[in-house]
N, CA and C atoms as a LAMMPS dump frame, in Angstrom:
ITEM: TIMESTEP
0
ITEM: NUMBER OF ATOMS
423
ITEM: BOX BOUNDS ff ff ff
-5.0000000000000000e+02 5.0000000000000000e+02
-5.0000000000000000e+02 5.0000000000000000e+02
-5.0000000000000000e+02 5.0000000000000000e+02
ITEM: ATOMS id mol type element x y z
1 1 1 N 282.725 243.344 -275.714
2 1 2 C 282.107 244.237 -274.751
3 1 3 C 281.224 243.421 -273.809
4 2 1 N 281.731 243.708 -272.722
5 2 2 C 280.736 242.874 -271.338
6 2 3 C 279.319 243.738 -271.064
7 3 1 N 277.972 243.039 -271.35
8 3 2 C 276.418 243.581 -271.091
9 3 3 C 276.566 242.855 -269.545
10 4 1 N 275.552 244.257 -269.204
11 4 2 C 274.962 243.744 -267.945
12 4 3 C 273.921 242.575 -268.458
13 5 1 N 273.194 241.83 -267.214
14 5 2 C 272.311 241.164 -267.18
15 5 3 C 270.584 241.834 -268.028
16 6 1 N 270.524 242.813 -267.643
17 6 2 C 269.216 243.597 -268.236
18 6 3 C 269.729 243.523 -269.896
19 7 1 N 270.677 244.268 -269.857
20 7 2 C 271.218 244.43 -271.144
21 7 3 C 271.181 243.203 -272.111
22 8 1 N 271.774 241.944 -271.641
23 8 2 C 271.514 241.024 -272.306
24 8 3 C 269.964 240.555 -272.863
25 9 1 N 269.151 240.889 -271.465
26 9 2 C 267.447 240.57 -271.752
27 9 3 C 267.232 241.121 -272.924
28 10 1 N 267.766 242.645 -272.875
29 10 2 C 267.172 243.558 -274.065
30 10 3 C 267.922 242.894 -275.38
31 11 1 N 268.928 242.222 -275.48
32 11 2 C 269.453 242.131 -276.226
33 11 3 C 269.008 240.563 -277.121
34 12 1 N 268.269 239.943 -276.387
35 12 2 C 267.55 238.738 -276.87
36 12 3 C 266.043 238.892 -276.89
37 13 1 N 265.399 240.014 -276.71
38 13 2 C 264.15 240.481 -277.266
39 13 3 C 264.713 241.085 -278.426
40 14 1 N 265.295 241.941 -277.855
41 14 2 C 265.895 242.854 -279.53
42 14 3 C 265.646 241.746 -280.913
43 15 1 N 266.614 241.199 -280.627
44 15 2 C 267.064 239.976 -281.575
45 15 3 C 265.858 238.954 -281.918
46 16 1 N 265.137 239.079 -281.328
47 16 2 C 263.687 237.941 -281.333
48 16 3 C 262.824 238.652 -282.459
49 17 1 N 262.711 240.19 -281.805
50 17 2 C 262.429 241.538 -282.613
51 17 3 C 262.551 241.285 -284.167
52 18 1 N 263.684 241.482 -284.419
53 18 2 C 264.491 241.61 -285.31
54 18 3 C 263.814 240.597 -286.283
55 19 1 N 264.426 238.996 -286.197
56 19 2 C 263.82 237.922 -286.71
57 19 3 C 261.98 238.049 -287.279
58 20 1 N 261.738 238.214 -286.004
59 20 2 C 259.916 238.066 -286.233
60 20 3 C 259.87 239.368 -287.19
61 21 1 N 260.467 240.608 -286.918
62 21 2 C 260.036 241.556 -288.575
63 21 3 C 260.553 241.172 -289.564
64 22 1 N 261.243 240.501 -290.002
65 22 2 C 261.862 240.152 -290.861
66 22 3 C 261.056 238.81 -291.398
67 23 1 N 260.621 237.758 -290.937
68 23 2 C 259.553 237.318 -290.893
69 23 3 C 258.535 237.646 -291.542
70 24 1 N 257.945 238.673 -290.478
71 24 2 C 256.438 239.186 -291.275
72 24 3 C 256.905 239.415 -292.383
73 25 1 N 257.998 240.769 -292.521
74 25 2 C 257.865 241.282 -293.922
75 25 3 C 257.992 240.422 -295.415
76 26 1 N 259.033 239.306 -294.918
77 26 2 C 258.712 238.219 -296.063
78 26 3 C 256.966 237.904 -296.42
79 27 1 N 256.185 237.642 -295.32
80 27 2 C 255.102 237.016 -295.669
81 27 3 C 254.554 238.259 -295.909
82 28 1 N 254.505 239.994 -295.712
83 28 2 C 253.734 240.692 -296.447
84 28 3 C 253.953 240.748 -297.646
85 29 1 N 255.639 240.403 -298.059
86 29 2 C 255.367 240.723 -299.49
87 29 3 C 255.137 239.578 -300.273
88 30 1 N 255.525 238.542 -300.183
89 30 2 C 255.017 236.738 -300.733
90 30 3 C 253.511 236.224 -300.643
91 31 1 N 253.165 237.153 -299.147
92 31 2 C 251.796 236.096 -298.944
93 31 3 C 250.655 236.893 -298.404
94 32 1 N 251.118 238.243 -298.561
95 32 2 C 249.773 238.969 -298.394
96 32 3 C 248.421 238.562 -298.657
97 33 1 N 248.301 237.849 -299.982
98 33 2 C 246.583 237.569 -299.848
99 33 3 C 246.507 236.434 -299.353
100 34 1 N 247.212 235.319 -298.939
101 34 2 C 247.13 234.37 -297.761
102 34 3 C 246.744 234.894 -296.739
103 35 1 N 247.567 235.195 -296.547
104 35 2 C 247.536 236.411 -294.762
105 35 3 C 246.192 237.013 -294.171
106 36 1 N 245.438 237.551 -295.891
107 36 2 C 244.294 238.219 -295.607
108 36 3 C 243.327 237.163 -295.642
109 37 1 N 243.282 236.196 -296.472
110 37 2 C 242.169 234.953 -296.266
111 37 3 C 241.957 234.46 -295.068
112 38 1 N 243.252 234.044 -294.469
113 38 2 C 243.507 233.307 -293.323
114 38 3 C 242.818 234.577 -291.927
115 39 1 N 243.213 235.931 -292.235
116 39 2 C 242.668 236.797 -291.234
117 39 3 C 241.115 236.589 -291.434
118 40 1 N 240.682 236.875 -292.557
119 40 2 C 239.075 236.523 -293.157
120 40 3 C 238.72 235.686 -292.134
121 41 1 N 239.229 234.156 -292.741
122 41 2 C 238.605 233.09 -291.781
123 41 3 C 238.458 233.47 -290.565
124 42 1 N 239.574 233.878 -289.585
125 42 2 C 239.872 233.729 -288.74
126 42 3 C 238.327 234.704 -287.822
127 43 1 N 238.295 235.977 -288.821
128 43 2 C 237.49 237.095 -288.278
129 43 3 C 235.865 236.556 -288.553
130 44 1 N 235.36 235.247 -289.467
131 44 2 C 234.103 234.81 -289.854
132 44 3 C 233.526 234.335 -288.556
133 45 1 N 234.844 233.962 -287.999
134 45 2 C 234.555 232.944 -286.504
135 45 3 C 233.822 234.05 -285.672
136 46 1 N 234.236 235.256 -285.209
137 46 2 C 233.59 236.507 -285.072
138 46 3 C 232.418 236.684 -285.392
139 47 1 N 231.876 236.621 -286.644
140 47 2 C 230.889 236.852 -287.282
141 47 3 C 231.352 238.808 -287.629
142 48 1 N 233.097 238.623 -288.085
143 48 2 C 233.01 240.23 -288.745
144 48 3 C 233.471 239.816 -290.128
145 49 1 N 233.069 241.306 -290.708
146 49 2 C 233.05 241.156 -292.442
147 49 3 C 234.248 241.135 -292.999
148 50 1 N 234.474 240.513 -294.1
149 50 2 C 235.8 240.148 -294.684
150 50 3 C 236.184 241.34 -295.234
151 51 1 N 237.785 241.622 -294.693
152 51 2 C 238.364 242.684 -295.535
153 51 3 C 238.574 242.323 -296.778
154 52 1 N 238.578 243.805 -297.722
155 52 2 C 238.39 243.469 -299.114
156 52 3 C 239.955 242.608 -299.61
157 53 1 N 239.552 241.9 -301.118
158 53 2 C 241.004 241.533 -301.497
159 53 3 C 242.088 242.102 -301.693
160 54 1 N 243.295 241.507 -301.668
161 54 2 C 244.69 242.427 -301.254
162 54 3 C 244.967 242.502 -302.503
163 55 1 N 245.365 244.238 -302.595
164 55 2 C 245.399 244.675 -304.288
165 55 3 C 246.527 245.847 -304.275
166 56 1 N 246.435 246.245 -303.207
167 56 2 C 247.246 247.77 -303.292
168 56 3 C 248.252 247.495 -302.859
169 57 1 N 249.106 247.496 -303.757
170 57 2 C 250.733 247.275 -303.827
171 57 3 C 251.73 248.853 -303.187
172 58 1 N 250.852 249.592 -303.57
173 58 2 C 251.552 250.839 -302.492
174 58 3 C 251.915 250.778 -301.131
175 59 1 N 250.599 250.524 -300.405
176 59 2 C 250.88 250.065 -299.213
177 59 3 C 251.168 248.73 -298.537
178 60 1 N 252.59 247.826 -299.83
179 60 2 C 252.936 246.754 -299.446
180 60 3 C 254.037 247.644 -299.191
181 61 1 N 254.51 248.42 -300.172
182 61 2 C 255.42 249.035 -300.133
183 61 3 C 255.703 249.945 -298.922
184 62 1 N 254.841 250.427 -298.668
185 62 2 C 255.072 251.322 -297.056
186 62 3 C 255.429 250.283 -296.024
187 63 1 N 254.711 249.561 -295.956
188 63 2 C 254.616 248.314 -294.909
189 63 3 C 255.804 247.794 -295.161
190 64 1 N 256.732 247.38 -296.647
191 64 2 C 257.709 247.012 -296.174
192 64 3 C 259.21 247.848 -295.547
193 65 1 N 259.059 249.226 -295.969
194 65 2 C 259.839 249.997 -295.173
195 65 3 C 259.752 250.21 -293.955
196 66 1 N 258.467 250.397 -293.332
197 66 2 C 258.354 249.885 -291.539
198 66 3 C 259.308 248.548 -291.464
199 67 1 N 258.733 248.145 -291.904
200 67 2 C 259.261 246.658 -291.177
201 67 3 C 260.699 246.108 -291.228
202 68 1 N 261.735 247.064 -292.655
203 68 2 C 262.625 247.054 -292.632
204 68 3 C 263.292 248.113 -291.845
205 69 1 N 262.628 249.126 -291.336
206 69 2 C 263.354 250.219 -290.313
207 69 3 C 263.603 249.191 -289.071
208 70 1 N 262.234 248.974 -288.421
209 70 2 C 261.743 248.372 -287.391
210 70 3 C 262.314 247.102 -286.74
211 71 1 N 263.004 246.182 -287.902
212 71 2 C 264.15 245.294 -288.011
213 71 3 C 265.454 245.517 -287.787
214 72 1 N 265.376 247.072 -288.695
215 72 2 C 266.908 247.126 -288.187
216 72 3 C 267.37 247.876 -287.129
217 73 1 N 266.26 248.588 -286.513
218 73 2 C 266.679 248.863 -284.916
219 73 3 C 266.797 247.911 -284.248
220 74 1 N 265.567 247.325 -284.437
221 74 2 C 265.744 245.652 -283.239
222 74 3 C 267.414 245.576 -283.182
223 75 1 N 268.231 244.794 -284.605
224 75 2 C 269.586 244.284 -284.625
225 75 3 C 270.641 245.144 -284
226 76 1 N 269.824 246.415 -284.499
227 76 2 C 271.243 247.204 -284.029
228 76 3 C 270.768 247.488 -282.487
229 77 1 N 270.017 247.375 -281.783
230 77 2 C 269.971 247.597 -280.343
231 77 3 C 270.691 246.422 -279.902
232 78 1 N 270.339 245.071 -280.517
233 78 2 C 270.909 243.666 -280.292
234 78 3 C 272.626 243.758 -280.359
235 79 1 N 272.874 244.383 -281.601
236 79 2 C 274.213 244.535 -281.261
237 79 3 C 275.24 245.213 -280.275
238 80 1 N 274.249 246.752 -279.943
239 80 2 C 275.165 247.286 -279.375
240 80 3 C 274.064 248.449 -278.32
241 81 1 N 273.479 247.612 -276.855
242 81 2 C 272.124 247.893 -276.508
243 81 3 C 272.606 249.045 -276.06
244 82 1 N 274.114 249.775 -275.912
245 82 2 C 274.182 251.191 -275.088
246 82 3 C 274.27 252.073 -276.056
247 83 1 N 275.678 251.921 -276.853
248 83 2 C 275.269 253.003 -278.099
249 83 3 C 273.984 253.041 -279.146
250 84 1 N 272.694 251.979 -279.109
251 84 2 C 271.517 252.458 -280.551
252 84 3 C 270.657 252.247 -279.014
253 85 1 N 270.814 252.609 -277.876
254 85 2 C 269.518 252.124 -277.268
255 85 3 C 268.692 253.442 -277.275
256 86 1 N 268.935 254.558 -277.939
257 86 2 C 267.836 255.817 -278.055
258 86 3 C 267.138 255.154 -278.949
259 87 1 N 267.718 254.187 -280.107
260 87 2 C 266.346 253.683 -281.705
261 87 3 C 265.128 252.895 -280.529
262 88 1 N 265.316 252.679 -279.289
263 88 2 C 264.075 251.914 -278.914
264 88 3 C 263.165 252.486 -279.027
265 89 1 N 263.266 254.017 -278.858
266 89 2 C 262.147 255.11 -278.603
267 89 3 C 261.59 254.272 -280.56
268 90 1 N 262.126 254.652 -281.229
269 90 2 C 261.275 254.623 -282.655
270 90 3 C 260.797 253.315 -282.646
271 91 1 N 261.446 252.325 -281.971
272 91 2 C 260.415 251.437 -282.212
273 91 3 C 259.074 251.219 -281.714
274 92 1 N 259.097 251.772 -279.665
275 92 2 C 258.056 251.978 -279.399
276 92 3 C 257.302 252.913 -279.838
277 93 1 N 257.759 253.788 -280.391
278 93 2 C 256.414 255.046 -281.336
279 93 3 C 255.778 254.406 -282.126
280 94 1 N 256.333 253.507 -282.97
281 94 2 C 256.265 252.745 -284.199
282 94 3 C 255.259 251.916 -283.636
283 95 1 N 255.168 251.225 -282.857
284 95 2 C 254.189 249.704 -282.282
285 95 3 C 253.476 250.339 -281.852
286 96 1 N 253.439 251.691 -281.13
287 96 2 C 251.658 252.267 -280.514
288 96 3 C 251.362 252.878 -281.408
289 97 1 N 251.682 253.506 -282.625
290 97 2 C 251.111 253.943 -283.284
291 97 3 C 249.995 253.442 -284.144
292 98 1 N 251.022 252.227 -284.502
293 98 2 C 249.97 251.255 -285.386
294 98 3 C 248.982 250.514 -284.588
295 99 1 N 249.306 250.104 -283.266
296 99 2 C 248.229 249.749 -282.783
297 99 3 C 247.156 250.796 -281.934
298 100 1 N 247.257 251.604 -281.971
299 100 2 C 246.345 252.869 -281.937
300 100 3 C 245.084 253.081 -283.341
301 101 1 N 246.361 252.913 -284.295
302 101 2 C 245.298 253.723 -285.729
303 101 3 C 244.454 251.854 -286.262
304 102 1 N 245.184 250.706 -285.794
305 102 2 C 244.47 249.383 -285.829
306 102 3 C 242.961 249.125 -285.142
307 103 1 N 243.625 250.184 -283.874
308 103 2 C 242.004 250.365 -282.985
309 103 3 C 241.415 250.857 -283.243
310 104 1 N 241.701 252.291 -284.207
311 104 2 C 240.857 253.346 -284.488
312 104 3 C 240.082 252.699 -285.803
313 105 1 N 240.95 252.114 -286.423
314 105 2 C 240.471 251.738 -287.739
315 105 3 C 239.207 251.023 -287.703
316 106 1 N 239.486 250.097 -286.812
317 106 2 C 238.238 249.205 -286.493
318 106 3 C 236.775 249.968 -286.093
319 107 1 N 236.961 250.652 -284.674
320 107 2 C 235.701 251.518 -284.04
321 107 3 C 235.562 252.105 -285.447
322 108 1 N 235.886 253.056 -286.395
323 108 2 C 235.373 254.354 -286.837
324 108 3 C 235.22 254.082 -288.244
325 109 1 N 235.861 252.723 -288.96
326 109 2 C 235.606 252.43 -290.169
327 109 3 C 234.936 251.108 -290.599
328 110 1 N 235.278 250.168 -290.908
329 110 2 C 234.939 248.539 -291.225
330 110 3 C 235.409 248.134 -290.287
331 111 1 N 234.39 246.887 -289.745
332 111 2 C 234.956 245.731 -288.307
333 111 3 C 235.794 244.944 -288.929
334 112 1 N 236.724 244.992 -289.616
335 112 2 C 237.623 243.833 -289.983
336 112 3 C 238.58 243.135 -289.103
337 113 1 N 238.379 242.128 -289.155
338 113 2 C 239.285 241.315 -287.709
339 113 3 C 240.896 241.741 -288.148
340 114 1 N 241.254 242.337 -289.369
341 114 2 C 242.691 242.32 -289.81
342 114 3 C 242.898 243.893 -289.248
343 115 1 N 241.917 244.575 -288.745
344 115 2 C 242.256 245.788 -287.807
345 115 3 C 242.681 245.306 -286.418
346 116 1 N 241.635 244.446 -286.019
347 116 2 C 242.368 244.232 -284.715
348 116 3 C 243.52 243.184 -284.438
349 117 1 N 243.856 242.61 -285.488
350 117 2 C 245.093 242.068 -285.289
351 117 3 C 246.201 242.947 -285.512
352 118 1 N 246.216 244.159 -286.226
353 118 2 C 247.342 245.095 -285.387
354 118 3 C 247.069 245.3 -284.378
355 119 1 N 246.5 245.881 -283.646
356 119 2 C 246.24 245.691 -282.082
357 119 3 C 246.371 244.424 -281.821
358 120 1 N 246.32 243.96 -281.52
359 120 2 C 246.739 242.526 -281.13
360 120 3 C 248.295 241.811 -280.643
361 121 1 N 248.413 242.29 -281.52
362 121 2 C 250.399 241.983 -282.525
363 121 3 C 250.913 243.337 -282.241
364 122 1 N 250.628 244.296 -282.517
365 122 2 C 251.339 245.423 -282.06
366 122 3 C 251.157 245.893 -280.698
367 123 1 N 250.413 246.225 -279.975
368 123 2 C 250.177 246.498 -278.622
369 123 3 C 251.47 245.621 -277.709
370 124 1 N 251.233 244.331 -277.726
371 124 2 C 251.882 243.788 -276.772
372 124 3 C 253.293 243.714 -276.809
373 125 1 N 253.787 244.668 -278.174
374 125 2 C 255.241 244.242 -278.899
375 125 3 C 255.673 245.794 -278.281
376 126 1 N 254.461 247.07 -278.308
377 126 2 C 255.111 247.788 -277.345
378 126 3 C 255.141 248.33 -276.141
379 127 1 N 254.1 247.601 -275.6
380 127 2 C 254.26 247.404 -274.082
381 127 3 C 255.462 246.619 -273.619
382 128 1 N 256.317 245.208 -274.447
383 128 2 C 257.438 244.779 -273.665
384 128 3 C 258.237 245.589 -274.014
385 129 1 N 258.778 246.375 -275.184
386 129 2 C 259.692 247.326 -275.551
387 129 3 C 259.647 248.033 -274.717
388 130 1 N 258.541 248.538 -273.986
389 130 2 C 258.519 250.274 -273.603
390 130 3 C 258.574 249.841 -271.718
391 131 1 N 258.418 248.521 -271.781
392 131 2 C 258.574 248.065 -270.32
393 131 3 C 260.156 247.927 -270.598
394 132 1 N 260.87 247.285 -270.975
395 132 2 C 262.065 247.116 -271.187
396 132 3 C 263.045 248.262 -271.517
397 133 1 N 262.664 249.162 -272.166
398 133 2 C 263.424 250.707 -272.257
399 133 3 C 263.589 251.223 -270.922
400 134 1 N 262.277 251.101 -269.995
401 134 2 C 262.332 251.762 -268.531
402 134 3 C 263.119 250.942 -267.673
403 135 1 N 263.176 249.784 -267.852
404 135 2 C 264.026 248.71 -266.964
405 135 3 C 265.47 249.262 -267.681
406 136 1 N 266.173 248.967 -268.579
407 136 2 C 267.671 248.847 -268.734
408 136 3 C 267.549 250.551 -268.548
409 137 1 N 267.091 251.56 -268.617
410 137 2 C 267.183 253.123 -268.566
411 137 3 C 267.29 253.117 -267.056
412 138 1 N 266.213 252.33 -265.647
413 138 2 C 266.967 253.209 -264.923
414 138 3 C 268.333 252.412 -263.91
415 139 1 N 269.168 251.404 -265.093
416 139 2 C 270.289 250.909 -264.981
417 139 3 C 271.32 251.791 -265.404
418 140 1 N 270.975 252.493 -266.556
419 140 2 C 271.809 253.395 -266.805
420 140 3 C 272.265 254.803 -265.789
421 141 1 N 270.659 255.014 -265.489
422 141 2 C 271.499 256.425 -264.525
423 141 3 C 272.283 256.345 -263.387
């Protein structure tokens, strides 16, 4: 199947997508309390308080079903950006959401720098998605 030019763009973010969740989710479930030390440090530089130690295995478990949904839209938009290109919508819901409740988390509960690194990491993942849905969409009409 011949992609347009846009199409291809989307189709090597997709795929970049894809990789980097697949990625994280290895290191949430292998290296979560790395992850959180290293955020620690990172947030001391700040002068904000260390999130507590990583213990709750429930919400490794949630986290890794995001990240395995979230992966496999990426691929399958990568594979085939006209027939799965409606899954973009879930991914951009998916990336403002979390970086919404990352922001909220921070203002309204503990300053932990590992709040605003969802914002951080998520924000900008769906601003290019949701810039990129509007670009190859108004190719389509």
């Amino acid at each position: 199947m011949e992609f347009t030019k846009k199409e291809k763009t989307l189709r090597t973010v997709m795929f970049l997508y894809g990789i980097t969740f697949v990625i994280a989710d290895l290191v949430f479930i292998f290296a979560s309390p790395i992850l959180f030390d290293l955020l620690n440090q990172i947030g001391n530089l700040f002068n904000l308080p260390p999130s507590p130690p990583f213990q709750n295995r429930f919400y490794l478990d949630l986290t890794n079903s995001m990240m395995v949904m979230i992966a496999y839209i990426s691929f399958a938009v990568y594979y085939n950006p006209r027939e799965n290109f409606s899954y973009m919508k879930i991914l951009i819901l998916s990336k403002y959401t979390s970086s919404t409740f990352g922001i909220l988390f921070f203002i309204f509960t503990e300053r932990y720098f590992s709040y605003l690194t969802i914002l951080l990491t998520d924000l900008p993942l769906a601003i290019i998605a949701h810039y990129l849905y509007k670009w190859v969409k108004k190719e389509q009409k």
